[in-house]
C-alpha positions in Angstrom: 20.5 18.8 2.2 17.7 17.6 0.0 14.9 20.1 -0.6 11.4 18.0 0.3 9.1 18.8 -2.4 5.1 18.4 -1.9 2.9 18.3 -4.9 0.2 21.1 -3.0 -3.0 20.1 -5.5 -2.5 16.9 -4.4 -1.9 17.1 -0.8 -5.3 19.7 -1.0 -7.1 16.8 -2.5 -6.2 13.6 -0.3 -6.3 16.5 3.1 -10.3 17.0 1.8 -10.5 13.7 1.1 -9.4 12.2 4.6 -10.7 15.4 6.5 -14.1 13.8 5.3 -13.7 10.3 6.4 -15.6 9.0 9.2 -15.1 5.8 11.4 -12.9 3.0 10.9 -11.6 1.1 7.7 -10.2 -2.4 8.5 -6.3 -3.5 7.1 -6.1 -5.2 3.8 -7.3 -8.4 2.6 -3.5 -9.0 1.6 -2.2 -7.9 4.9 -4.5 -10.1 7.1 -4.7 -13.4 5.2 -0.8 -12.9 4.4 0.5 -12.2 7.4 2.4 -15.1 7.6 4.7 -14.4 4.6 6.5 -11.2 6.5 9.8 -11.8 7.8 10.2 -12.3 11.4 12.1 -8.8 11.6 13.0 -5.9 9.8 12.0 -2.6 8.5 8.4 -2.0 6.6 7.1 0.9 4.4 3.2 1.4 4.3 3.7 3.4 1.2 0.5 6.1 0.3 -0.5 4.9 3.7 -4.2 6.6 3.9 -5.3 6.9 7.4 -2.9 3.9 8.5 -5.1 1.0 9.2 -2.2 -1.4 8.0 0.3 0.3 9.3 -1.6 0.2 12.8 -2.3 -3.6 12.2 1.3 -4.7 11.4 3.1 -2.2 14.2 0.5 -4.6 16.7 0.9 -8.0 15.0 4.5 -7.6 14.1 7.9 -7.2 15.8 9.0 -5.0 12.6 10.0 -1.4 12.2 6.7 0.5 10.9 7.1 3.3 8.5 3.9 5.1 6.9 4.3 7.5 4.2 1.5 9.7 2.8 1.3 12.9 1.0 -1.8 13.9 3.3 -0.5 15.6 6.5 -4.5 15.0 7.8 -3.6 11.3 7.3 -0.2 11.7 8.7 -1.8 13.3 11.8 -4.0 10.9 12.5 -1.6 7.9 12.4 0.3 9.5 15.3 -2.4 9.9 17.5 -4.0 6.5 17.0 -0.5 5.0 17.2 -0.3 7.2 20.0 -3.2 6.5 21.7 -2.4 2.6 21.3 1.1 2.6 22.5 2.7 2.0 18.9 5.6 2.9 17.6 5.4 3.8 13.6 7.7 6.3 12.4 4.7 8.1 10.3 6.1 10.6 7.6 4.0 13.2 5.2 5.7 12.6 1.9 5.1 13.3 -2.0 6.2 9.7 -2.6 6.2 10.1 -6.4 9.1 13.1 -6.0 10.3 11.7 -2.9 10.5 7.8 -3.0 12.1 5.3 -1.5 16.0 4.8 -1.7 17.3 1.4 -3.2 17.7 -1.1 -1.3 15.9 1.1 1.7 12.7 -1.7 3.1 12.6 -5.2 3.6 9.1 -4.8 3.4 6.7 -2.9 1.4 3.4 -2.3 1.3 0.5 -0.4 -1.2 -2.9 -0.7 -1.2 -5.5 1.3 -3.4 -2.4 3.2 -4.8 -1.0 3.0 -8.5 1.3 4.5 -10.5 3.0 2.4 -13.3 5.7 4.3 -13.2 6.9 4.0 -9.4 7.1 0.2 -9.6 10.6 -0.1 -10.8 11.6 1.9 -7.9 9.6 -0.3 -5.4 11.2 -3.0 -6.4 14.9 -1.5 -6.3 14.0 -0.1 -2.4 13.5 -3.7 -1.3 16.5 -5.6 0.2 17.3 -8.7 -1.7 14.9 -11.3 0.0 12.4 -8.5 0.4 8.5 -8.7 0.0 6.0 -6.8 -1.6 3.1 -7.0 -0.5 0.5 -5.1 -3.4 -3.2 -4.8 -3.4 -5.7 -2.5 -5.8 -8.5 -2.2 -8.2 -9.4 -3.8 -11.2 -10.8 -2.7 -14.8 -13.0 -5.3 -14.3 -15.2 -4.7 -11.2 -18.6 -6.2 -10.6 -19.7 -3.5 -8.2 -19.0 0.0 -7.4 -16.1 1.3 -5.7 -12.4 2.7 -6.6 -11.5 5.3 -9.4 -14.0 6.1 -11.7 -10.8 6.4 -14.2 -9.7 3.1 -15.8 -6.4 4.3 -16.2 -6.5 4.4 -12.3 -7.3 0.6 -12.4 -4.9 -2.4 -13.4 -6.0 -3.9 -16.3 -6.2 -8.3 -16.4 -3.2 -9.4 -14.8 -1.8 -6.2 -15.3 -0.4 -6.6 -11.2 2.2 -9.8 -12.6 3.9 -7.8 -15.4 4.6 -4.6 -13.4 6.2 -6.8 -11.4 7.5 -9.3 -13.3 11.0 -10.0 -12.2 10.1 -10.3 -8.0 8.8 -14.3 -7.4 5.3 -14.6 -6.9 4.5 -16.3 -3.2 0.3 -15.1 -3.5 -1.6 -13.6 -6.1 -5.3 -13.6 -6.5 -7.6 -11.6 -9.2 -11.0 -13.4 -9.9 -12.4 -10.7 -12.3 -16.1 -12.5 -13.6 -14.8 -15.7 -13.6 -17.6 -18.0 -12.1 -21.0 -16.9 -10.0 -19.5 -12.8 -9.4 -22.1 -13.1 -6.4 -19.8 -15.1 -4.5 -15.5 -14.7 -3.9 -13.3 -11.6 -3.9 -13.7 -9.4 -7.1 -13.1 -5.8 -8.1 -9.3 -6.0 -6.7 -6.0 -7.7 -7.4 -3.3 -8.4 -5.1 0.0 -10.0 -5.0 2.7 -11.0 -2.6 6.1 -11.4 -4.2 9.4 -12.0 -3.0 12.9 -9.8 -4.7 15.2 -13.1 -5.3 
C-alpha cells in the first residue's frame, strides 16, 4: 500500500487561506464559455480544486464522473457539504497532488485553474486518456490590474500556456496581454483547451 504523503506547510497555508474566504466565487471563464468541448461522458479531475466552484458547476451541468483534488482538507470539507447540500455526487479527495498525482492514462478530463507548476505538466498530459481534454486556465506576467501571485515565477510568461503543452491539439486558447484598449476584453489570465491526439 502506498504511503499518502502531505506537504504540512503547505496544507497550513491553503487551510488559512480558505478558512478565510467568505462568500461565493463563480466557475471559470474556461469552464463556462467551454462547456461544449467536454465529452458527453467520462471521468473528470478538478485538480488543486480550491473550494470547488468548478467542480460544483460541472457535477450540475454534466453527466460526468466529478473528482476534486486539493491539498487543503478546509477546501475538501467544504466541497462535500455543498455537494452535499445540492444533491451532487463528486468524489472530493485532500491530496498533495505534486507527490501524489494523477496515474497515466487515469482522466478523460482535466481541469486547473489559478494553479501552476511547470513541472506537473508532463504528468497531466500522460493522466489523460487518448482523446482527452485539458481544460487550463491561470495568471499572466503581464496583468493590467491587480490580482494572482505577487511572484512572477508563479505567473506564465507570453504564451508560456502553448509550449508547456505543446504536443496536446489546441481546440481554445485565449491570452490578450496589452494588446489593444486594456480597458476593455479579458486580460491578466491565459487559458487553453486542448485535446491529447
Amino acid at each position: 500500500m502506498q504511503k499518502i504523503t502531505i506537504d504540512n506547510k503547505a496544507q497550513e497555508k491553503w487551510n488559512c487561506k480558505h478558512a478565510q474566504l467568505e462568500g461565493v466565487a463563480q466557475p471559470a471563464k474556461i469552464v463556462t464559455e467551454n462547456l461544449h468541448l467536454l465529452p458527453a461522458k467520462g471521468s473528470l479531475l478538478d485538480l488543486a480544486c480550491g473550494q470547488g466552484v468548478n467542480a460544483l458547476y460541472l457535477a450540475e451541468k454534466t453527466k460526468l464522473s466529478i473528482n476534486a483534488w486539493d491539498i487543503s482538507n478546509i477546501a475538501i470539507d467544504r466541497v462535500r457539504s455543498e455537494a452535499n447540500v445540492r444533491g451532487l455526487t463528486i468524489n472530493a479527495q485532500v491530496k498533495d497532488v505534486l507527490s501524489q498525482p494523477p496515474k497515466p492514462n487515469q482522466f478523460d478530463v482535466i481541469v486547473v485553474t489559478h494553479f501552476l507548476d511547470r513541472n506537473l505538466m508532463p504528468t497531466l498530459m500522460d493522466a489523460l486518456r487518448l482523446g482527452g481534454v485539458l481544460f487550463y486556465q491561470t495568471y499572466t506576467q503581464t496583468a493590467v490590474s491587480h490580482g494572482g501571485p505577487s511572484n512572477p515565477k508563479m505567473r506564465l510568461k507570453d504564451n508560456e500556456l502553448l509550449e508547456l503543452f505543446r504536443p496536446l491539439r489546441v481546440r481554445a486558447y485565449q491570452e490578450e496581454a496589452m494588446l489593444g484598449d486594456v480597458k476593455q476584453g479579458w486580460r491578466n489570465l491565459a487559458l487553453l483547451v486542448a485535446e491529447k491526439i
